[in-house]
N, C-alpha and C positions, 0 to 999 in steps of 0.2 A: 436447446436452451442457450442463450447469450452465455459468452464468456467476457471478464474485464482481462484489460492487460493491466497489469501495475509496474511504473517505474519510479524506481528511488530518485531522485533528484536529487536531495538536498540532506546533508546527514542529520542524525539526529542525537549526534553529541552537544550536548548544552541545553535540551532541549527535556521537558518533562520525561518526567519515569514511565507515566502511560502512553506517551507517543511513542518512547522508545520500544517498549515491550509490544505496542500494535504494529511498529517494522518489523518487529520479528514475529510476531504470531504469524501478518502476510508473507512472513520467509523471506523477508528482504535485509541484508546482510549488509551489504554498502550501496556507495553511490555507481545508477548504472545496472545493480542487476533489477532483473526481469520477471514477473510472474504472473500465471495466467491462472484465472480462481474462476469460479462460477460465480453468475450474477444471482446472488441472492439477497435477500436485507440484512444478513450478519456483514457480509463482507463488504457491502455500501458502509453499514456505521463504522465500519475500522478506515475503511478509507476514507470518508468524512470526518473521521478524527483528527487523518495527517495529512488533510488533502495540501498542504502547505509545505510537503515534503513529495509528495509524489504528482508523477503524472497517468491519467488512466483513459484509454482508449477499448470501445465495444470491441470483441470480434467476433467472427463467425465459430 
């Protein structure tokens, strides 16, 4: 099965309470770290949420 990378870009200080709490659900803490989630359609909609915060790449 595909995995996504997720990178934090951009904080999410200032920024709604549901984006914030979707950084941290994807376990992203600050600007910079990294995590690798299975592609499923839960974790498309969280990152469709912040896609304005993060950057996301397929991997093997």
């Amino acid at each position: 099965m595909a995995r996504l990378k997720v990178t934090q870009l951009k904080s999410g200080i200032g920024g709604k309470q549901n984006h914030r709490e979707t950084l941290r659900t994807l376990g992203l803490k600050r600007i910079g770290d990294v995590v690798v989630k299975e592609d499923r359609p839960e974790i498309r909609g969280m990152v469709r949420t912040v896609r304005h915060l993060v950057a996301v790449e397929e991997v093997e």
